[in-house]
N, C-alpha and C positions, 0 to 999 in steps of 0.2 A: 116495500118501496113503491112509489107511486111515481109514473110519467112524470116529466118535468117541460121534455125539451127532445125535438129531432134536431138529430143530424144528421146530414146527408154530406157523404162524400162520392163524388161520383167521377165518372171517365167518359167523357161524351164529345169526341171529335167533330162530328157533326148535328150536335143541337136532341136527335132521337133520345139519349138515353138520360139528358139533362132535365127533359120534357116528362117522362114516363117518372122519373123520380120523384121532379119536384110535385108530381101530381099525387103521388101516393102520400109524401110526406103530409100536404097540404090538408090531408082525409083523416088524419089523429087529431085535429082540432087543436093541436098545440104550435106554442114558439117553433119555427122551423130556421135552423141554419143550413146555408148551402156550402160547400166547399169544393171549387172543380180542380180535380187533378189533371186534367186533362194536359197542361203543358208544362215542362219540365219546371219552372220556376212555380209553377201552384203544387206540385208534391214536396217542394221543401216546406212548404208548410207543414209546421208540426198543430196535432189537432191533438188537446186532452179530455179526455171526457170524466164528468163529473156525475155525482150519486143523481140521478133520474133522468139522465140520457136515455135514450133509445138511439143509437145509430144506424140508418142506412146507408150498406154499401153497394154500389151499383156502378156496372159496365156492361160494356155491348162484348158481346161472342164474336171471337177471332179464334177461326181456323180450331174450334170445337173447343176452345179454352180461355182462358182472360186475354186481355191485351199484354206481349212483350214490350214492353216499358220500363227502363228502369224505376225503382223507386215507387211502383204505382201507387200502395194501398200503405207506406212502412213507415209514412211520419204518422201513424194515428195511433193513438195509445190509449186503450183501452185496461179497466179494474174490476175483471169478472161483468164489462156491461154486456146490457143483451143489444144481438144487433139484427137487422133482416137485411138478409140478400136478394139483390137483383140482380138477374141478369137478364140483358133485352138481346132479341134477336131478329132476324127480317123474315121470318116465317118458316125456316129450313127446321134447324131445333139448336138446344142451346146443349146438348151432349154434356162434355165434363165439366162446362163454365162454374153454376152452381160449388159441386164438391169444392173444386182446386180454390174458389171462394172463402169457401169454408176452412179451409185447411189454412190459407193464406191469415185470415183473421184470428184462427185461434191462436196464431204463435203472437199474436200482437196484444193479447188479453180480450179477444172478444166472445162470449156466450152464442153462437148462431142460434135464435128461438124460433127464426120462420125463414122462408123463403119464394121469392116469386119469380118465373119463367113470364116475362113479358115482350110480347110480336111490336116490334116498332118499324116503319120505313126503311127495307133495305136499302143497303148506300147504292147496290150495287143495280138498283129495279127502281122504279118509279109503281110499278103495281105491287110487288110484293111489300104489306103490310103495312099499304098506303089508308092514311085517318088512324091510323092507332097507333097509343091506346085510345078507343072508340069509347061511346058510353055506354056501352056493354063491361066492357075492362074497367071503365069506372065503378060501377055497380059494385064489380068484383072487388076491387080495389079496397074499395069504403069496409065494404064487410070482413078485409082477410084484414085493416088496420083495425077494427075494432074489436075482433078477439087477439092482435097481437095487442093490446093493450089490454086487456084482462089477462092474458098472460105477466106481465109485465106487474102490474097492477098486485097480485097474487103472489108475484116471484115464483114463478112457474118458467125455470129456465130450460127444462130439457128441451135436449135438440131433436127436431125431427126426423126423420129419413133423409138425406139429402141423395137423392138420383146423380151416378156420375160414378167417376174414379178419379180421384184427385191424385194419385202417381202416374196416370195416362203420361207417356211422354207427350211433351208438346209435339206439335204439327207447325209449318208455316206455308202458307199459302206463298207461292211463284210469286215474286216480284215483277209487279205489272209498272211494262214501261209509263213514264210521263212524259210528256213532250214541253219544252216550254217558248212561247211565239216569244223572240226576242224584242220583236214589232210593240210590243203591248209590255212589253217588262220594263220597271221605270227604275230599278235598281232600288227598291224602297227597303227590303230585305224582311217585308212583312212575311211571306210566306215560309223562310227561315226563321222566324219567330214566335209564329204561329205552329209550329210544325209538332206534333204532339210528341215524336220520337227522337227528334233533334236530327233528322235526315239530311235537311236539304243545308250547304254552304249558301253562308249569306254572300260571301266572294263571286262565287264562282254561277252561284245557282245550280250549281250542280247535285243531284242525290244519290246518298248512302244506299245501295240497292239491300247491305244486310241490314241495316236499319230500319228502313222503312216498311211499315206493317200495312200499307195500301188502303188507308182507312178515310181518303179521298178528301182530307179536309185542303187541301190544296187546291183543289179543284171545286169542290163545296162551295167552298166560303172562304175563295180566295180573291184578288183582284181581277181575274180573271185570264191571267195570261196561262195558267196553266192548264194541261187537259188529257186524258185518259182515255182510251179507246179498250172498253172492257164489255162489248158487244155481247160475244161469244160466252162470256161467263152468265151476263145478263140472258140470255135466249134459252142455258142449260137451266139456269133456275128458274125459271117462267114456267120451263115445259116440266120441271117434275114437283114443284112445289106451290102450286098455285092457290090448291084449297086452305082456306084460312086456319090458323090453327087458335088450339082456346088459349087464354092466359091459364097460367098454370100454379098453385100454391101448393106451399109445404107448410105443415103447421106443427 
């Protein structure tokens, strides 16, 4: 079977993992489809994949695991295709993301044949793994999509090592307050719309504290009335994760 066609499905609340995706797909030389799951109404889309797909799945590392989301990755249907993983992180590590990846797609019909560990823009730092992916990770990039396609190419589906434990219980990170200026709030209910976990009431403005995975697109890439004071978190990573780390592939 020979390449046909990327797809990319991906989970990018704030813009980092949408970026690092569509770059890698962009590097197979082929048709590239994007599909963002990112908000509750984009994972009801159902995705089918047909004979010369290649699908990339790709999300950013929460709390050493995928994103709690319902629904993230389970409308896409896969027929023994082969697919690569991504997971992007802000320079700390991306620990069980990868595996629980894996695990998650093979109940859906997908082959995992490769895998990439990519440093993107912490949400939570303005230094940690600011410019990347760099043109250095491009480099990388271009050469791990050109043997995943001689993989591919060959029908060469074994999987490789994946690093991780995908039974790891999940983890959640403390629910970091948000504050919202009522001064600046026009009652538009975009941020309730926007909201990747379905947290915030469009009514009330008020937020789901179990819901919300603090993945700051509220604040991000919102109208601006809302705002997070998450200093302290931001100072603890600066001081032990500074040195840049490499992109990292599984083949």
């Amino acid at each position: 079977m020979r390449a046909k066609r990327i797809q990319v499905a991906y989970f990018s609340p704030t813009g980092g993992t949408e970026r690092a995706a569509r770059m890698l797909a962009e590097l197979f030389g082929l048709p590239v489809e994007m599909h963002d799951r990112t908000l509750p109404e984009g994972r009801k889309q159902v995705i089918t994949c047909e004979p010369g797909d290649v699908c990339i799945i790709a999300c950013p590392v929460y709390a050493g695991g995928i994103p709690d989301v319902p629904g993230l990755f389970e409308n896409i249907q896969g027929d023994g295709t082969p697919c690569v993983l991504l997971a992007t992180y802000g320079n700390r590590h991306y620990d069980n993301a990868l595996a629980k990846l894996k695990e998650r797609m093979g109940t859906v019909g997908f082959l995992t044949i490769g895998a990439m560990a990519a440093v993107i823009p912490h949400v939570f730092s303005d230094q940690l793994g600011a410019g990347r992916p760099n043109d250095e990770d491009r480099s990388h990039m271009a050469d791990f999509a050109m043997e995943i396609l001689q993989k591919v190419n060959n029908w060469d589906v074994e999987c490789p090592v994946i690093p991780g434990d995908a039974s790891a219980p999940a983890k959640r990170m403390a629910y970091l307050p948000k504050t919202l200026d009522r001064e600046r709030c026009t009652g538009c209910g975009t941020c309730a719309r926007e909201c990747p976990a379905g947290a915030i009431d469009a009514k009330t403005q008020t937020i789901d504290e179990v819901k919300c995975i603090n993945c700051l697109r509220c604040v991000k890439k919102g109208c601006g009335a809302w705002s997070c004071d998450y200093s302290a978190i931001t100072a603890r990573l600066e001081a032990h994760y500074s040195a840049p780390r490499l992109l990292e592939v599984f083949l």
